[in-house]
C-alpha positions in Angstrom: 153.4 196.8 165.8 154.5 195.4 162.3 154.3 191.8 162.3 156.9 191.7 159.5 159.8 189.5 160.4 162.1 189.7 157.4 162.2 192.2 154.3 164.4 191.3 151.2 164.8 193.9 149.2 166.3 194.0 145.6 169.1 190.9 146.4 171.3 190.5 143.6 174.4 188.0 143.4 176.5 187.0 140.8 179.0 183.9 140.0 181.5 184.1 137.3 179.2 183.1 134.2 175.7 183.1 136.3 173.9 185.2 138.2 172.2 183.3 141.3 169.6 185.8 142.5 168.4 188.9 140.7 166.6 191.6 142.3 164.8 189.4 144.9 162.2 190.8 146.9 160.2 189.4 149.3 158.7 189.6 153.1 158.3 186.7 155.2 155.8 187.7 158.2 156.0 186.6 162.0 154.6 183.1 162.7 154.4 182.0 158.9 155.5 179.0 157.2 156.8 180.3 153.6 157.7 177.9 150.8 160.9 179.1 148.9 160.4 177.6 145.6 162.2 176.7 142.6 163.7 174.1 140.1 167.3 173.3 140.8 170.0 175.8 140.1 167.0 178.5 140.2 169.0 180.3 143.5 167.2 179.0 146.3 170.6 177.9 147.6 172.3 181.1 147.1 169.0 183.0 148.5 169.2 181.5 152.2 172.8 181.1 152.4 172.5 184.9 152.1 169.9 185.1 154.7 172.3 183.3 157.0 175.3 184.8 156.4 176.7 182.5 154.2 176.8 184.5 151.0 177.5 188.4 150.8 175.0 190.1 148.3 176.1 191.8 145.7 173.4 194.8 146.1 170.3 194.8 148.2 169.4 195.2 151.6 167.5 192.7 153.9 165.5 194.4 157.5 164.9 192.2 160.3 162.3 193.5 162.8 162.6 196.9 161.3 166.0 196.9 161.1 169.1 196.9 159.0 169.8 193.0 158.8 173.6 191.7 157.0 175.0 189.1 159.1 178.5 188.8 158.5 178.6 185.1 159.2 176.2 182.1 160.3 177.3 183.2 163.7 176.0 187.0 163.5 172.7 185.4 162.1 172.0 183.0 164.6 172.9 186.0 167.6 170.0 187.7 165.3 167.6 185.0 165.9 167.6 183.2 162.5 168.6 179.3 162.6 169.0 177.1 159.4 168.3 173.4 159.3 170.5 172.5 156.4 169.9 169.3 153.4 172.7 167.4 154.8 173.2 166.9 158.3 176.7 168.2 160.5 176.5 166.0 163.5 179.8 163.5 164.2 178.8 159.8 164.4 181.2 159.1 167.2 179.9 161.4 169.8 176.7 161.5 171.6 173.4 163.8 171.1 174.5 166.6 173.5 178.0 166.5 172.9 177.1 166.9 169.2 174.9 170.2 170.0 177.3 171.7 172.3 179.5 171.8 169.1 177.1 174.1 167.9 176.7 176.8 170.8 178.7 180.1 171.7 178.6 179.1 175.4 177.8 175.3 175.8 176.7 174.5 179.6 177.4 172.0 181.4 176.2 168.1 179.5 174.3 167.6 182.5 172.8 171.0 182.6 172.7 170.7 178.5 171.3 166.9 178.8 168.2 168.4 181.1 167.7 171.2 178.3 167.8 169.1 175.4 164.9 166.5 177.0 163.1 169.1 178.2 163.0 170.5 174.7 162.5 168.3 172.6 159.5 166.5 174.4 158.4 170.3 174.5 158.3 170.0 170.9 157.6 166.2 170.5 160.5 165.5 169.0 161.9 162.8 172.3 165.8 163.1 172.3 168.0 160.8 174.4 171.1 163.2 174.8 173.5 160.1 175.7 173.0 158.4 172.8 175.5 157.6 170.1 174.3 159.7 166.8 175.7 156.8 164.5 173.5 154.3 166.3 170.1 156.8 165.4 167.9 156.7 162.4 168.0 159.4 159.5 164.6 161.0 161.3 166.6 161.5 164.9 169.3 162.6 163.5 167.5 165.5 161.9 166.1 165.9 165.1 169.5 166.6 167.0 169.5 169.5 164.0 166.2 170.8 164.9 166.8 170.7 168.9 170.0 172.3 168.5 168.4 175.3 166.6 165.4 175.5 168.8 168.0 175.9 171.5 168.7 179.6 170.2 165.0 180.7 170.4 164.9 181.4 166.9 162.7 184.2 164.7 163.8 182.6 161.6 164.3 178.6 161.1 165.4 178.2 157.6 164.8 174.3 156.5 166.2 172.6 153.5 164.6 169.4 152.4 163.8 168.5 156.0 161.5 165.2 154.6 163.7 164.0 152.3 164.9 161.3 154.4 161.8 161.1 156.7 159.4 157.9 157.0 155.7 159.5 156.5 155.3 158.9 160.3 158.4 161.4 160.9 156.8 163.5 158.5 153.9 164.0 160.8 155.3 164.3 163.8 158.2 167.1 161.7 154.7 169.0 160.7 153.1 169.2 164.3 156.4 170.5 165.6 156.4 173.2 162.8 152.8 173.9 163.4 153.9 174.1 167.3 157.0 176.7 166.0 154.1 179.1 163.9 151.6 179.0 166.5 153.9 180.4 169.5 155.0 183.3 166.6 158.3 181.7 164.8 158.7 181.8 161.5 159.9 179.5 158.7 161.3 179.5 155.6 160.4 176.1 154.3 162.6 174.3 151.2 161.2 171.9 149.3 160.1 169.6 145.9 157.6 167.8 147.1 154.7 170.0 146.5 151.8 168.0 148.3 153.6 169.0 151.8 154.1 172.3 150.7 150.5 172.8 149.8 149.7 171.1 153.7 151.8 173.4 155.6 152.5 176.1 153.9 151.1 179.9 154.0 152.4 181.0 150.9 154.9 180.3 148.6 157.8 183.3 146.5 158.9 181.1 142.8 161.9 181.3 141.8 163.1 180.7 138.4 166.6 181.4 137.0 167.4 183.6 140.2 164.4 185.8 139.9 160.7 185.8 141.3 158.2 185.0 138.7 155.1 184.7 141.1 153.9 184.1 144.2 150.5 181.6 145.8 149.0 180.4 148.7 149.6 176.9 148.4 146.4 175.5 149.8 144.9 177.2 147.3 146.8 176.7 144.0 147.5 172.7 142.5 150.6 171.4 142.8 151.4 170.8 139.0 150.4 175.0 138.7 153.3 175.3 141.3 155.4 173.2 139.2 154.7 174.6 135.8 155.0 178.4 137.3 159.0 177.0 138.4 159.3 175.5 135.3 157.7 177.9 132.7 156.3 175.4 130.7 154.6 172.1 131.0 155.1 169.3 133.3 156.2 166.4 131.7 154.5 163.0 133.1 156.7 159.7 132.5 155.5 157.7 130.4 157.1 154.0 129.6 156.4 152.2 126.5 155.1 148.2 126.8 157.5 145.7 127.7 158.2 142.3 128.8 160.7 141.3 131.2 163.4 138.7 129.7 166.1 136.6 130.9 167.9 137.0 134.6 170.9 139.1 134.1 171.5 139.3 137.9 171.0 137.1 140.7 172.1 137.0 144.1 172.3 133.8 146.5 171.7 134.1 150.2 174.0 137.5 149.9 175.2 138.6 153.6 177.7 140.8 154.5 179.1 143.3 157.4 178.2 146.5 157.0 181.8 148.2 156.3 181.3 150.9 159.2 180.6 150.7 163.0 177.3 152.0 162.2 176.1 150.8 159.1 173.4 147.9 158.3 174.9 144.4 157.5 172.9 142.6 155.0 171.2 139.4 155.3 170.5 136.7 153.6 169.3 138.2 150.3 167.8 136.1 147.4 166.7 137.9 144.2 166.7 137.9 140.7 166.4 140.8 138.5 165.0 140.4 135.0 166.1 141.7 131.6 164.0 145.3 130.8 162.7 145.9 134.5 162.4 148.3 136.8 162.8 146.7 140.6 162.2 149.0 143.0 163.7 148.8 146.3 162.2 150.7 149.6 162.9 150.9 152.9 163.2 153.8 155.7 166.8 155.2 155.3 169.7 153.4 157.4 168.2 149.6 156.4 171.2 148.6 154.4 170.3 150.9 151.4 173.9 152.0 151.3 175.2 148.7 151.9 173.2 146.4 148.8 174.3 149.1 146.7 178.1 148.9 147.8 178.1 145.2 147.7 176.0 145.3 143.9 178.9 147.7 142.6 181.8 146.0 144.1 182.6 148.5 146.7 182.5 145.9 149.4 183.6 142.5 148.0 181.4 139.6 149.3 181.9 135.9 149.3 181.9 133.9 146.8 178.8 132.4 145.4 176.5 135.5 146.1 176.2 137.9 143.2 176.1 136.4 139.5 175.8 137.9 136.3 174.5 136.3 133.6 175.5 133.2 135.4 179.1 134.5 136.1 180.3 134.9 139.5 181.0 138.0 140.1 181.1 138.2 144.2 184.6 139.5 144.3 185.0 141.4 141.6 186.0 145.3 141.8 183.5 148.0 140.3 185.9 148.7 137.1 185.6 144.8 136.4 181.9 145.2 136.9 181.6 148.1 134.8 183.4 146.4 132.2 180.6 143.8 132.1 177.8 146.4 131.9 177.2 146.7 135.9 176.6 150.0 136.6 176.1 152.1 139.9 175.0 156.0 141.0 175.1 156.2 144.9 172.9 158.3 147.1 175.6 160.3 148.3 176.6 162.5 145.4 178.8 165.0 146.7 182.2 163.1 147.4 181.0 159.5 146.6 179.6 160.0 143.2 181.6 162.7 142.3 184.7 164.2 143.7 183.7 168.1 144.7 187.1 169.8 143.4 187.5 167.9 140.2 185.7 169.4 137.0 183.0 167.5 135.0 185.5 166.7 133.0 187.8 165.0 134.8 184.3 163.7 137.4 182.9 161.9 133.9 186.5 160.5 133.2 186.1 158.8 136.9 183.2 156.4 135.8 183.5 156.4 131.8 186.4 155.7 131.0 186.1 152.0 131.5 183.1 151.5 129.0 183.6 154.7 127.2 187.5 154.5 126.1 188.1 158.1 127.2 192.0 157.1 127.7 195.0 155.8 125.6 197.8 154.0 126.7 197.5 155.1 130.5 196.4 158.8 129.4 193.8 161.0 129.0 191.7 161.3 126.1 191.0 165.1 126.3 188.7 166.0 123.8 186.8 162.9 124.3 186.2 163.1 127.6 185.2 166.8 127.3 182.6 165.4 124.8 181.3 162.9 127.2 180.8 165.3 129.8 179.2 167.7 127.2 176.9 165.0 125.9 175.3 164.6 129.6 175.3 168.2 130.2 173.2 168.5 126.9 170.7 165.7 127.1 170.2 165.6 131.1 169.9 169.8 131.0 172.2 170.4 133.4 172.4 174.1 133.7 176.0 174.9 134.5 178.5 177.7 132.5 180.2 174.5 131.2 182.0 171.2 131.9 185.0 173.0 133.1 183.6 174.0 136.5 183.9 171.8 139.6 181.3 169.6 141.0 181.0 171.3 143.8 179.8 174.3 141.7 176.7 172.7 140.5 173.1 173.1 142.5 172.5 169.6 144.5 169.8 168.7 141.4 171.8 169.3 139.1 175.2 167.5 140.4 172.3 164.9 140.5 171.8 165.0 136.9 174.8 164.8 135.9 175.9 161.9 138.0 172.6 160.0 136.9 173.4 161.3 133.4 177.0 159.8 133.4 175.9 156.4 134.1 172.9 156.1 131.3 175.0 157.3 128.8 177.3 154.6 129.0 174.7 152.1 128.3 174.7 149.7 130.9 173.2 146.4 131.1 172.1 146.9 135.0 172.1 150.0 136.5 171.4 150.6 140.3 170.3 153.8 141.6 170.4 154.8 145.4 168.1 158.1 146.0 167.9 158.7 142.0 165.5 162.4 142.6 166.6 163.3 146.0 166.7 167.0 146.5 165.8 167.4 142.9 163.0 169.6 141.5 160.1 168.3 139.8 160.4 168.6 136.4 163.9 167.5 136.6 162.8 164.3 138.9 160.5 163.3 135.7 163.2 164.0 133.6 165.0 161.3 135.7 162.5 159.2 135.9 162.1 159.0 132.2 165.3 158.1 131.5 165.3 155.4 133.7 162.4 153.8 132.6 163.6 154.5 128.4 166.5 152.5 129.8 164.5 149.3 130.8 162.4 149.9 127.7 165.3 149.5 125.9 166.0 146.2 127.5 168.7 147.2 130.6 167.8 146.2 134.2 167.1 148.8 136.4 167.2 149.0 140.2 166.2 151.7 141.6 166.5 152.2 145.7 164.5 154.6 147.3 162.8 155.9 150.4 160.2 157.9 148.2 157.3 155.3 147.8 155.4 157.8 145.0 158.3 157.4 142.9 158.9 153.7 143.1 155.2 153.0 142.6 155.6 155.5 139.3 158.9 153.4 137.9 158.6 150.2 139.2 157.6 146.4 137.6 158.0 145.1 141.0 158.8 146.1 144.6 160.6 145.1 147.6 161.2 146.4 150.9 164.6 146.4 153.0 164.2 146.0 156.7 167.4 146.0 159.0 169.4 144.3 156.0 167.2 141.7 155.2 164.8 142.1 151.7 161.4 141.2 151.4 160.1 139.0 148.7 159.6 141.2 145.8 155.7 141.7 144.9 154.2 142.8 141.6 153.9 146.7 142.2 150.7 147.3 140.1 148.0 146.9 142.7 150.0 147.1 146.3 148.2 148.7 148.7 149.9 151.6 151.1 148.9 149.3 153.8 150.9 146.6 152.1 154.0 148.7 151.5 153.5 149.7 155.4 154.4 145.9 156.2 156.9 145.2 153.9 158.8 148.5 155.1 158.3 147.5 158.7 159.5 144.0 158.1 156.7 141.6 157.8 159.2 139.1 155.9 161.8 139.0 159.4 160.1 135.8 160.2 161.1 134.3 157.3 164.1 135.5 157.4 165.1 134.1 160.4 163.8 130.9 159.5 165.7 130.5 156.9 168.9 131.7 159.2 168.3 129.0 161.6 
């Protein structure tokens, strides 16, 4: 018996102005784990969605256990045994970890016959579920668990996964790779997403490059270096950041004993945070996602006013000012979320760089829009941050995840701000455009801005950063010089070695 699982054969599909795969062929075999790779915009995206009914091909055929495979819909797929585990999670805060997968079945049982599957599952699998649990009250790692129980629920073949560590402490990373390793050895297979290369070259079998919707090679990860990987998706050289000499000047921000409510049932309120951030520095800011990452950023940009006293700038207090007045100033933010926060998915880049520029960058007139100008804007990020798109008249929501990135991290450099802050600046983004990122923000301190950069991905912060700080449940750590800081160091400052002090200074 074959132990070919899934045969792609000759998959073309085009967009108006793109074509998104060409002519890709591939087999993924039973009970491997095969690394789809690719910079962004390269058709990864369109390649899966295709595999999971999402997408209809064009031309080409796929064969699934020997036979003719073209699911319709997601729901023909997963009756065919192929799951997907998608980049951003579907699960409803307000309702509990079974009611949340019974959303996703044909035929939910009963919850109490679904609560005893789910446990028994998942400790299967050591990935420990509660089912009554409230999913806003659970961490970024259980809620990508709920995801992954609800597809091992089907018995998959296939389990597609998009960027399943992208929000994962390196302990959930572990425990993600056991349950995969689990998955392969019992003769599932997966089709494994992913930029960071290190974890691709730990778990993976082998690995099909994309690049500009065709394959240009194949590997076996163990065997082949990450930066080979990277150059063979790039078709070139890797880049390596590099940031010219600098001092830190004068404190352009401060903040005072800054607390605040977190704005939603279920976010992180922030505590009693004392910092200040220096002229031409990068301060790097870590912490396992749902810590109040969200929340500093939203009280820094003026998206959630706080009481006076708490944030200055350049001496001026600034605590209740809105994020057009901030911007004004030279304040500038890029949130994590970039789809619907950072830019709106319908509206062009156009009208997507008029929502942030035109403050600093003039791009109306007497209450109207400044076409051309604001076309150029859009154009001018589109050129230097290489954001491959047919042009700056398609919608957001048309751009790859890396490069909507781009362009939202783009939009804010260009417009030359005195402090930017950053939430998740390279998430979901591909190498060579994550150093392309990077750059920029550290040619941005160089040239005398303030930078802060929040992140959960320590490599990156410990690449960028002057100094470091940790968030734990709100409340920041005292920030540390990061030349020299240990992982064992970082380990305590992420799991809140400063709380002590923190609540000393409370009481």
């Amino acid at each position: 018996m074959s132990d070919l699982l899934l045969q792609l054969n000759g998959l073309t599909k085009a967009y108006p102005g793109v074509v998104a795969n060409k002519d890709v062929t591939f087999d993924i075999r039973k009970g491997e784990v095969h690394a789809l790779l690719g910079e962004n915009g390269a058709g990864k995206s369109t390649l899966v969605k295709t595999i999971y009914g999402l997408v209809h091909p064009d031309s080409g055929t796929m064969t699934l256990e020997d036979r003719p495979y073209s699911p319709s819909d997601p729901r023909a797929a997963r009756q065919s045994g192929v799951a997907m585990v998608f980049q951003h999670f579907s699960l409803f805060d307000a309702l509990n970890v079974a009611e949340n997968i019974a959303l996703g079945m044909e035929k939910p049982p009963s919850q109490r016959d679904l609560a005893a599957k789910i446990t028994e599952v998942s400790e299967l699998y050591g990935l420990p579920l509660d089912p009554s649990r409230i999913v806003g009250d659970l961490s970024a790692g259980e809620r990508q668990r709920v995801e992954i129980i609800r597809c091992l629920l089907q018995d998959p073949k296939l389990l597609i996964m998009d960027e399943p560590t992208s929000v994962l402490t390196p302990q959930e990373v572990d425990i993600l790779f056991e349950t995969l390793n689990k998955l392969r050895a019992e003769g599932t297979a997966i089709l494994y997403i992913s930029h960071k290369l290190e974890e691709i070259r730990t778990l993976c079998d082998h690995a099909t490059i994309l690049r500009l919707g065709e394959v240009v090679g194949t590997c076996v990860p163990a065997e082949t270096l990450a930066r080979d990987m990277a150059e063979l998706m790039v078709g070139g050289t890797l880049h390596v950041p590099e940031r010219a000499a600098a001092q830190a000047g004068d404190v352009v921000l401060s903040l005072k004993g800054l607390s605040a409510r977190a704005p939603t049932e279920f976010g992180t309120s922030l505590r009693n945070i004392n910092l200040d951030v220096r002229r031409g520095e990068v301060l790097g800011i870590g912490g396992v996602a749902g810590n109040g990452q969200d929340e500093l950023l939203l009280a820094l940009s003026g998206e959630m006013p706080t009481p006076a006293g708490m944030v200055s700038f350049h001496g001026q207090d600034i605590s209740q000012m809105r994020p057009n007045a901030r911007r004004a100033l030279g304040l500038l933010a890029a949130p994590e979320e970039r789809m619907g926060h950072a830019a709106a998915p319908d509206m062009t880049l156009i009208e997507n760089g008029f929502l942030t520029g035109d403050t600093r960058m003039g791009l109306s007139k007497n209450g109207f829009l400044q076409r051309s100008k604001t076309r150029a804007f859009a154009e001018k990020v589109i050129q230097v941050f290489d954001v491959r798109t047919p042009g700056p008249e398609n919608a957001a929501r048309s751009l790859s995840g890396g490069n909507l990135q781009k362009f939202v991290i783009g939009r804010e450099i260009l417009q030359d701000p005195e402090v930017l802050i950053v939430n998740q600046p390279t998430w979901g983004v591909d190498a060579a455009a994550a150093a392309s990122i990077r750059q920029a923000l550290l040619d941005l301190a160089s040239k005398g801005s303030s930078v802060i950069c929040i992140s959960q991905d320590l490599d990156e912060l410990m690449e960028v950063s002057d100094r470091f700080a940790a968030l734990n449940g709100g409340a920041l750590s005292e920030p540390r010089p990061a030349q020299g800081l240990t992982v064992e160091e970082i380990g305590l400052m992420l799991g809140g070695a400063h709380d002590m002090e923190v609540a000393h200074v409370e009481a």
